[in-house]
C-alpha positions in Angstrom: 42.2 57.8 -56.2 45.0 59.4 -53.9 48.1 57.6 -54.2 51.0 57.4 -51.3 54.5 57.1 -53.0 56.6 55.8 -49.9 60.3 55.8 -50.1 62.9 54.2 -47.1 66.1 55.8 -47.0 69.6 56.2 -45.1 72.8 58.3 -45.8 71.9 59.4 -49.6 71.2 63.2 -48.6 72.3 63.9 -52.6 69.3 62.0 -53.7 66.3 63.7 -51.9 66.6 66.9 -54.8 65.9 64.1 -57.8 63.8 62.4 -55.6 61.3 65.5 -55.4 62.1 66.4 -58.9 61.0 62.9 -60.2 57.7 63.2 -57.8 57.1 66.6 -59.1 57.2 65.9 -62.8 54.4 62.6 -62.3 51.3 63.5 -64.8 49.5 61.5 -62.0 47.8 64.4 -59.9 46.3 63.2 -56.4 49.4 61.8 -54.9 51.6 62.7 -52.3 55.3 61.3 -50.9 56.3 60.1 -47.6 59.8 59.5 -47.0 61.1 57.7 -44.1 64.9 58.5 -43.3 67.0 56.8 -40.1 70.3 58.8 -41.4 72.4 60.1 -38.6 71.7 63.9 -39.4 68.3 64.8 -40.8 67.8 66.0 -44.7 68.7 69.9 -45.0 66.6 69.8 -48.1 63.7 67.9 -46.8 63.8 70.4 -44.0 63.7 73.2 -46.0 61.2 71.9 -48.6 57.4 73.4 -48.1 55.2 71.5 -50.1 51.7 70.2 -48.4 52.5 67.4 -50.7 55.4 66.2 -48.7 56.0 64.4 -45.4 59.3 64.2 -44.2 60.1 62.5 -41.1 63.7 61.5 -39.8 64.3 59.0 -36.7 67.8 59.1 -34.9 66.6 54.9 -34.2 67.9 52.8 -37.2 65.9 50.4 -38.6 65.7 47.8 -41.2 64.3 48.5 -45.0 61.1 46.3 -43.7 59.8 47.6 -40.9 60.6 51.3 -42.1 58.1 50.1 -45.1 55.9 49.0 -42.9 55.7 52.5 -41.2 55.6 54.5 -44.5 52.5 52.5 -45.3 51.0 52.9 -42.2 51.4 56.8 -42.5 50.2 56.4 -45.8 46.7 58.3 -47.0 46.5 56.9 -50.0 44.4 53.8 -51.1 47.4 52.9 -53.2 51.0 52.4 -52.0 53.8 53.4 -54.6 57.8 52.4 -54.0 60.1 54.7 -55.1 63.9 54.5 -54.7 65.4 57.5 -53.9 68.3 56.7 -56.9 66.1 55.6 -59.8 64.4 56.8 -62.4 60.4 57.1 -62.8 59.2 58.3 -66.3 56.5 61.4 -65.5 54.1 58.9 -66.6 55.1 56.4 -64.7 52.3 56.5 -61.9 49.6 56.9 -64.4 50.8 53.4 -66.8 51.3 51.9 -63.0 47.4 52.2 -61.9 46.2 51.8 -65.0 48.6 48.2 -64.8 47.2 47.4 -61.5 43.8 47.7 -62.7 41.3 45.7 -60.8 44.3 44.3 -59.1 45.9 43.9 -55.5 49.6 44.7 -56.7 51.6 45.2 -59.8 55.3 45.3 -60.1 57.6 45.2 -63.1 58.7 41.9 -64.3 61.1 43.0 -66.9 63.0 46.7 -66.4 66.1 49.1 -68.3 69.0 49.3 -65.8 72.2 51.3 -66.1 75.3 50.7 -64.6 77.2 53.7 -63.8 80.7 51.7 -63.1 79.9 50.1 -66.1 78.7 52.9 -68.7 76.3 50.0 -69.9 72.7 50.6 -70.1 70.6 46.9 -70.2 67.8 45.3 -69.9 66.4 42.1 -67.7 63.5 39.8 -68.1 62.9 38.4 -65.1 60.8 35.9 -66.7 63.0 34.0 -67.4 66.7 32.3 -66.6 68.1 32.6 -70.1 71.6 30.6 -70.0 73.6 33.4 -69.9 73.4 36.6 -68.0 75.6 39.9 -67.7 76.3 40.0 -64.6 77.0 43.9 -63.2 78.7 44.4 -59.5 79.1 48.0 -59.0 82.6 46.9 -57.1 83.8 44.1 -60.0 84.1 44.1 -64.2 81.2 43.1 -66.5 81.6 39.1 -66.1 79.0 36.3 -66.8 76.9 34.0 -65.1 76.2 31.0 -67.0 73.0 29.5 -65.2 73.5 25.6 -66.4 76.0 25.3 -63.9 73.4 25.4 -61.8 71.2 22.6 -60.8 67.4 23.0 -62.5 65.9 23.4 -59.2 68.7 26.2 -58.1 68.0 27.9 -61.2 64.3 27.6 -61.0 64.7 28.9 -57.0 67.1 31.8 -58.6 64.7 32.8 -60.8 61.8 32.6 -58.6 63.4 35.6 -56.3 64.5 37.8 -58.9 60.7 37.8 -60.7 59.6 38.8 -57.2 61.9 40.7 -55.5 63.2 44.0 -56.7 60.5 45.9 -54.9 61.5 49.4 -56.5 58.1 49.4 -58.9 56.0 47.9 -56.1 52.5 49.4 -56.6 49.9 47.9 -54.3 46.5 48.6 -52.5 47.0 49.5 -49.0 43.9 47.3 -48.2 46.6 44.4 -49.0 49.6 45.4 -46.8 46.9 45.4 -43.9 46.5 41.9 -44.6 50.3 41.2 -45.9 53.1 42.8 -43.9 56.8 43.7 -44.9 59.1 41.1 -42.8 61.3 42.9 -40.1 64.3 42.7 -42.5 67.6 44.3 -44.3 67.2 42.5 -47.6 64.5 40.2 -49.2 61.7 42.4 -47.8 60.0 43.0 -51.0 60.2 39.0 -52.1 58.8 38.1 -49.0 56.1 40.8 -49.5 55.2 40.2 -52.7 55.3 36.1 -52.1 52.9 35.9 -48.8 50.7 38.5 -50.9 50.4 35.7 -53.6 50.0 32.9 -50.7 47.3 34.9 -49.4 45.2 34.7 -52.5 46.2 38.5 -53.5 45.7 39.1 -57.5 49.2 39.9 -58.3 50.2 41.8 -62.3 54.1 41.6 -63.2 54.2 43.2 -66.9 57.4 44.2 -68.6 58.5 47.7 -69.0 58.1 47.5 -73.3 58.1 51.9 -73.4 60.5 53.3 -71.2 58.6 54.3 -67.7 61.9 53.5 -64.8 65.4 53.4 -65.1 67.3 51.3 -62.0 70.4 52.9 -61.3 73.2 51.0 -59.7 75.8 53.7 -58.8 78.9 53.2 -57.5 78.7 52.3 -53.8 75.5 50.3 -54.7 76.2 46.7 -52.8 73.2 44.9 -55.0 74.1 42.7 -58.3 72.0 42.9 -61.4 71.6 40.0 -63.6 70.5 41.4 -67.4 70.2 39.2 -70.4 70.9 42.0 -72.6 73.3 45.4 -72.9 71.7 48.1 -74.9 73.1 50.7 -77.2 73.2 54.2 -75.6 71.5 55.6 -78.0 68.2 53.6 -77.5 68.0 55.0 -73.7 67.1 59.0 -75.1 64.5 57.2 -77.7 63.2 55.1 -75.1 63.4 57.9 -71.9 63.4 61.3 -73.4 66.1 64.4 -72.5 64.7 64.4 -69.0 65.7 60.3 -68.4 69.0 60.9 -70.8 69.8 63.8 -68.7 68.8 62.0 -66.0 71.9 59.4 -66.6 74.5 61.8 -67.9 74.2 63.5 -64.2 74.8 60.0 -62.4 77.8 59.7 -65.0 78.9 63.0 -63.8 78.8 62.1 -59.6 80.3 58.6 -60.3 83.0 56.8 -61.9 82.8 55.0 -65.0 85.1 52.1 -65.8 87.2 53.4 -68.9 86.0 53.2 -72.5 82.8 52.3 -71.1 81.2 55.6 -71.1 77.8 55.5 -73.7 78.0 58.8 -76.4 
């Protein structure tokens, strides 16, 4: 069964060659990628790029995240819909252990996920199961700090927990059969909550397993406005068991184009 990986993206020219590397490398063979870019100057690599597997289309008319996911799926061929962000990680094997997830499913997305922080240097882990009652909490613009959740009122905390578990669209893998009954909202943020919430109201079979192996790495980079909310920081050493040279190389190249905070930099 083909599937469509569909990535939305705007002024992040430097991540279309790992983008197309990390599509490249997927042990998952009928598949193709669509990428969707309102930037003010068209991708020079995209451009250049021949690959039959590849469609590349820029518009000069910017658009919010939603209704440029909306597009993507409607270009899609595929009879399943795969997110990827044009900054993080996907194992090789990541599209295989993702279908094989959804199963008999309508959509699957990770409920638990590895993270690493390049401001930071700290590579972590969050279980969006559950509101533990204290979190790291990593700004790309701020120090480490800590959100204690029992300041927060049990409804608040339920609420806060609720959006994480089903937001953070970046492992969205769905059945396009559900998107032409469930469509993104015509918005900048919250796109993929709202998505993955009206699927569920609709009566859609919804799967959120945790990543246990090691199959996507989020990346927050420098410039990245979004807040991460892990229960626990990992030791470096776990992220080559866990991902391999190719995701430990992976990291030690977003090290490379970022800053790291000092003494935070993982060995």
């Amino acid at each position: 069964m083909k599937i469509s990986v569909v990535c939305p993206t705007f002024g992040r020219e430097e991540h279309g060659p790992r983008l197309y590397e990390i599509f490249t490398a997927q042990t998952y063979a009928d598949r193709e990628l669509i990428v969707l870019d309102d930037s003010p100057s068209p991708s020079p690599f995209f451009l250049r790029l021949d690959d039959p597997r590849v469609r590349y289309h820029h518009t000069s008319q910017r658009t919010t995240v939603g209704a440029k996911r909306n597009w993507l799926a409607q270009e899609a061929t595929g009879k399943i819909l795969a997110h990827f962000d044009d900054d993080d990680y996907y194992a090789p094997t990541y599209l295989d252990r993702m279908v094989t997830a959804l199963g008999d499913a309508d959509l699957v997305k990770l409920s638990g996920f590895y993270l690493f922080s390049v401001t930071h240097g700290a590579f972590a882990y969050w279980d969006l199961n559950h509101a533990a009652e204290l979190h790291f909490r990593l700004e790309s613009s701020r120090p480490l700090d800590l959100l204690r959740t029992e300041t927060m009122t049990p409804e608040a905390r339920e609420l806060w927990q609720l959006k994480n578990l089903l937001g953070y669209g970046f492992s969205c893998v769905y059945r396009k059969s559900l998107w032409e009954r469930v469509r993104f909202a015509d918005a900048r943020h919250g796109e993929d909550f709202h998505f993955v919430e009206s699927a569920m109201q609709a009566g859609a079979t919804v799967r959120l397993p945790l990543d246990r192996d090691g199959v996507a790495i989020v990346l927050r980079h420098p410039h990245d406005s979004s807040i991460v909310y892990p229960q626990y920081l990992m030791p470096p050493h776990i992220l080559r068991t866990l991902f391999g040279a190719e995701g430990h190389t992976f990291i030690e190249q977003a090290i490379a184009r970022g800053a790291v905070l000092p003494g935070k930099c993982p060995g």
